[in-house]
C-alpha positions in Angstrom: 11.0 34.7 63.1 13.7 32.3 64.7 12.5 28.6 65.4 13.3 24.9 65.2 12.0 21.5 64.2 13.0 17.9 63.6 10.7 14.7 62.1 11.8 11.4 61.9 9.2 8.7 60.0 10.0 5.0 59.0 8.8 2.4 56.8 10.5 -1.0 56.1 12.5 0.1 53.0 13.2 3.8 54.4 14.2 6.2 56.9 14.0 9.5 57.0 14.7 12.8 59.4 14.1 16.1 58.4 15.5 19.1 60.4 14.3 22.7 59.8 15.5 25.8 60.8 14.2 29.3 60.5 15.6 33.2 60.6 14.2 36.4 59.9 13.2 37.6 56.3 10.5 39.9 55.1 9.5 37.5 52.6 9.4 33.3 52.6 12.5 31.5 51.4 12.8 27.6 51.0 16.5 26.4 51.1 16.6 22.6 50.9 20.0 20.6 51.9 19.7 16.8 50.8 20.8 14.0 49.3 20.9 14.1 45.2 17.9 11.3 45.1 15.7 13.7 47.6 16.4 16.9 45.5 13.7 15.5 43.0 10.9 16.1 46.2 12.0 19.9 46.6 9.0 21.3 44.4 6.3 19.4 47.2 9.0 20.1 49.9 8.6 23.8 49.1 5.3 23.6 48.6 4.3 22.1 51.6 6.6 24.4 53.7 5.0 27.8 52.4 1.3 26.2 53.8 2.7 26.5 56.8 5.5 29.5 57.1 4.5 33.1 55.3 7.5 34.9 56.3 11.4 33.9 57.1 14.2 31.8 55.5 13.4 28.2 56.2 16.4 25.7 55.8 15.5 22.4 55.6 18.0 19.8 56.1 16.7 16.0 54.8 18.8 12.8 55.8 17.2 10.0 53.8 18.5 5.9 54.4 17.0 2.8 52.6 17.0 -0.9 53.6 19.7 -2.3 51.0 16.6 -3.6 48.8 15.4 -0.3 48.7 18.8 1.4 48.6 19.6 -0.7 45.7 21.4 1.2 42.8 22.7 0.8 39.2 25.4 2.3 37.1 24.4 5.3 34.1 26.8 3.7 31.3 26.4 6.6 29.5 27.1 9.0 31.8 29.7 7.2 32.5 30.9 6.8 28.7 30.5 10.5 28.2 33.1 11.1 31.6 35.7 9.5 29.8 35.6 10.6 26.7 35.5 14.3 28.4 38.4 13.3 30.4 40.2 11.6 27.9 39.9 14.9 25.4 40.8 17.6 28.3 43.9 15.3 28.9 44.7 15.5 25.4 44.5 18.8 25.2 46.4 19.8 28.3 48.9 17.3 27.5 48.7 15.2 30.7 50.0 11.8 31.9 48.0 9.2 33.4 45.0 6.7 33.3 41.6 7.1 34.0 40.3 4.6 36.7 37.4 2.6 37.4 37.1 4.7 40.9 37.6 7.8 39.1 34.5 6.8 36.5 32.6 5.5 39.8 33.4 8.4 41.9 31.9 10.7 38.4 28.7 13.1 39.4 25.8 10.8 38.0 27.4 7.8 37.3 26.0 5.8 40.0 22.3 6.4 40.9 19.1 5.7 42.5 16.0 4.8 40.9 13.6 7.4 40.5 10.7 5.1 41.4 12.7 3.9 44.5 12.8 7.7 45.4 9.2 8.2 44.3 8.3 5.3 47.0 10.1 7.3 49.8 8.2 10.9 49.3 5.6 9.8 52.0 8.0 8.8 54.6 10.4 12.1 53.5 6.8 14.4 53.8 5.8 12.3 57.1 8.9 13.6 59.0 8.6 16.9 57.0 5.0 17.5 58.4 6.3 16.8 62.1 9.6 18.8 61.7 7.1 21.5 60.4 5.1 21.4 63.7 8.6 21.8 65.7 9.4 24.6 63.9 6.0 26.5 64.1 5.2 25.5 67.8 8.9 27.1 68.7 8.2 30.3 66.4 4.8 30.7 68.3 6.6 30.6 71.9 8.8 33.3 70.0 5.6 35.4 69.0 3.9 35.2 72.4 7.1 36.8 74.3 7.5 39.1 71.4 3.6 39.9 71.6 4.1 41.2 75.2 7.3 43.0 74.0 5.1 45.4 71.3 1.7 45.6 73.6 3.9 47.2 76.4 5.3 49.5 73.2 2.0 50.6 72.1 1.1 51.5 75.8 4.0 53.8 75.5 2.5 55.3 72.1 -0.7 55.6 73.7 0.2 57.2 76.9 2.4 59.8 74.9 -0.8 60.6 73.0 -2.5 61.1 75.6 -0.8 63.6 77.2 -0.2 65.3 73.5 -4.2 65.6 73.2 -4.9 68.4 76.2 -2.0 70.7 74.7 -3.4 70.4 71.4 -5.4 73.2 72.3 -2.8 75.5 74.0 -0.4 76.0 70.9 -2.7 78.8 69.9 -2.9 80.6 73.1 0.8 80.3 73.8 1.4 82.0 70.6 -0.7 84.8 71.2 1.0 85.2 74.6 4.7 85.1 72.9 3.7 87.1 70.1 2.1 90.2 72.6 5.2 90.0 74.2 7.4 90.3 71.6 5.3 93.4 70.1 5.7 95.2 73.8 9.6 94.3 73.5 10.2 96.1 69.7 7.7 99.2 71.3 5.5 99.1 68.9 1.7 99.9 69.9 -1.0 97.6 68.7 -4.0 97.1 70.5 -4.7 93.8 71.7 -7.7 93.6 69.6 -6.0 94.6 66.5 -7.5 93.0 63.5 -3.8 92.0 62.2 -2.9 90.1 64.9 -6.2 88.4 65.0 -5.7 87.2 61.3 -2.2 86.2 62.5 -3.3 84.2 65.4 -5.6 83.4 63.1 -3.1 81.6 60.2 -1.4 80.8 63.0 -3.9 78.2 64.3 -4.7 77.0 61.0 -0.9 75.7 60.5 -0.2 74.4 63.9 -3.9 72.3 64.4 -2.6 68.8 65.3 -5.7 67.7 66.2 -6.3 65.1 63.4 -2.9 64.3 63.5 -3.6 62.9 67.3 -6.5 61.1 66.3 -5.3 59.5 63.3 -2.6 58.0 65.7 -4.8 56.8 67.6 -6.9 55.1 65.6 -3.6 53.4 64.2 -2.5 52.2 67.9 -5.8 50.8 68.6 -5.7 49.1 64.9 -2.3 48.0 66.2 -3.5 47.0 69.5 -6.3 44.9 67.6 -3.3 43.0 65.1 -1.5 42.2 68.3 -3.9 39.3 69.6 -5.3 38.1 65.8 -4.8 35.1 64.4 -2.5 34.8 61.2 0.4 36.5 59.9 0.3 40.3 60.6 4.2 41.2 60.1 3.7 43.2 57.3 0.3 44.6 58.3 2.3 46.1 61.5 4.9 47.6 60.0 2.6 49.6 57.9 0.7 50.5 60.7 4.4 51.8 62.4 5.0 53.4 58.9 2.1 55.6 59.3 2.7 56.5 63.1 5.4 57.7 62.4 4.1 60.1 59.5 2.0 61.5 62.2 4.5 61.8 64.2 6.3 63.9 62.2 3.8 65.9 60.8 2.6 66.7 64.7 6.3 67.4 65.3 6.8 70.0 62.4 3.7 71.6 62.9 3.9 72.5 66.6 6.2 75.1 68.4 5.5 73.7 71.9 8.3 72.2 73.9 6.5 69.9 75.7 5.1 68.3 72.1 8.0 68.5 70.6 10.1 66.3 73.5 7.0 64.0 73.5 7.2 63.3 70.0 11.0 62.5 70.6 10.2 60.0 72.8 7.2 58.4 70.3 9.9 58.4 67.8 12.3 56.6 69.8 9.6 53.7 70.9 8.8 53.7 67.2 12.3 52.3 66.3 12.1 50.0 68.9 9.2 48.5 68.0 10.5 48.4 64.1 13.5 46.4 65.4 10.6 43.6 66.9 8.5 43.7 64.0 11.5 42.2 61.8 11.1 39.0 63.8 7.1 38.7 63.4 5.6 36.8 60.5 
């Protein structure tokens, strides 16, 4: 599910803004953008973002300023001893000209850093904006789920309508066979009584492989489950899907196992609303 937040907290020494952004996934994915000092906070960023969000890819974007007490920092000599010597042995070996530079050491990954306890000191300022970024994000995924809500209800009416007018022919299948198959005994000539006891076990087999009726009620019972999902609280994404998963067994199975025309266009049309409704359900949590 698509949404948005931003946080901005404060202290004296810091200042922080947190932006997150969120797109469909079937699982929960953390990606963190910040600042190398912030990177140390990702395992109670992540944490603290998977209390709130159980599906989609979360991005969350950290901008984090100190006061220039705060923002003090020092140089790693021996990260910066071991650039040189690197450098100064891959220049050997490649045979290349040239010095190395103070600006070249300086400008070295982990030559220059923050203290860790100056970055420990900001976490409650970076998880203050975090937290309200966070509520952002989930109020605009709920205005999301609301519209999306009314979206699937209006599909399960659908569903439900097309059962209902499956569940009166249920019954017919039978009777239009034995119709079809009389007249297809008067059109080869052949005479059989219409209480012959072959085409009574026919019939009879017949009706045995073409009773849809649990197939109608086992679908639905899973559009009212659906129906009941719909309006409860908590994440139900995956719950759904199964739920569609399994409609659209019985679907199928009503589809195969019944010769009549009017079924077989209405379970056409079920299937069709059934991949609609798939589409939706890849933006619900």
């Amino acid at each position: 599910m698509t949404g948005h937040g931003r946080g901005e907290a404060r202290t004296k020494s810091w200042v922080a803004v947190v932006e997150c952004h969120s797109v469909n996934r079937k699982t929960a994915e953390v990606v963190l953008h910040a600042e190398r000092g912030a990177l140390r906070l990702e395992p109670a960023i992540r944490e603290r973002v998977l209390e709130r969000i159980a599906r989609g890819r979360v991005q969350v974007n950290i901008s984090l300023v100190g006061s220039r007490e705060a923002g003090q920092r020092f140089f790693d000599e021996n990260r910066a001893s071991d650039f040189v010597d690197q450098a100064r042995r891959l220049q050997k070996k490649l045979g290349l000209e040239g010095g190395i530079t103070l600006s070249d050491v300086i400008a070295a990954p982990g030559v220059i850093q923050t203290s860790d306890t100056q970055i420990e000191d900001a976490s409650g300022v970076v998880m203050s904006a975090l937290d309200l970024a966070l509520d952002g994000l989930v109020a605009t995924r709920a205005n999301e789920g609301a519209a999306l809500q009314k979206v699937l209800s209006k599909g399960t009416d659908r569903l439900a309508a097309i059962i209902k007018k499956t569940t009166p022919l249920a019954g017919k299948v039978t009777a239009a066979y034995r119709e079809t198959l009389h007249k297809r005994i008067e059109r080869a000539g052949v005479s059989l009584a219409a209480n012959d006891p072959r085409l009574a076990v026919e019939i009879a087999l017949f009706a045995e492989r073409s009773d849809i009726t649990e197939e109608i009620e086992r679908a639905a019972s899973h559009i009212a489950q659906f129906r009941e999902k719909l309006i409860a609280k908590g994440p139900i994404g995956r719950t759904l899907e199964f739920l569609t998963q399994e409609l659209g067994r019985e679907f199928n199975t009503l589809g195969s196992k019944s010769a009549h025309t009017t079924i077989s266009r209405l379970v056409i049309e079920a299937k069709s609303e059934l991949d609609r409704i798939r589409e939706q359900l890849a933006n619900i949590e």
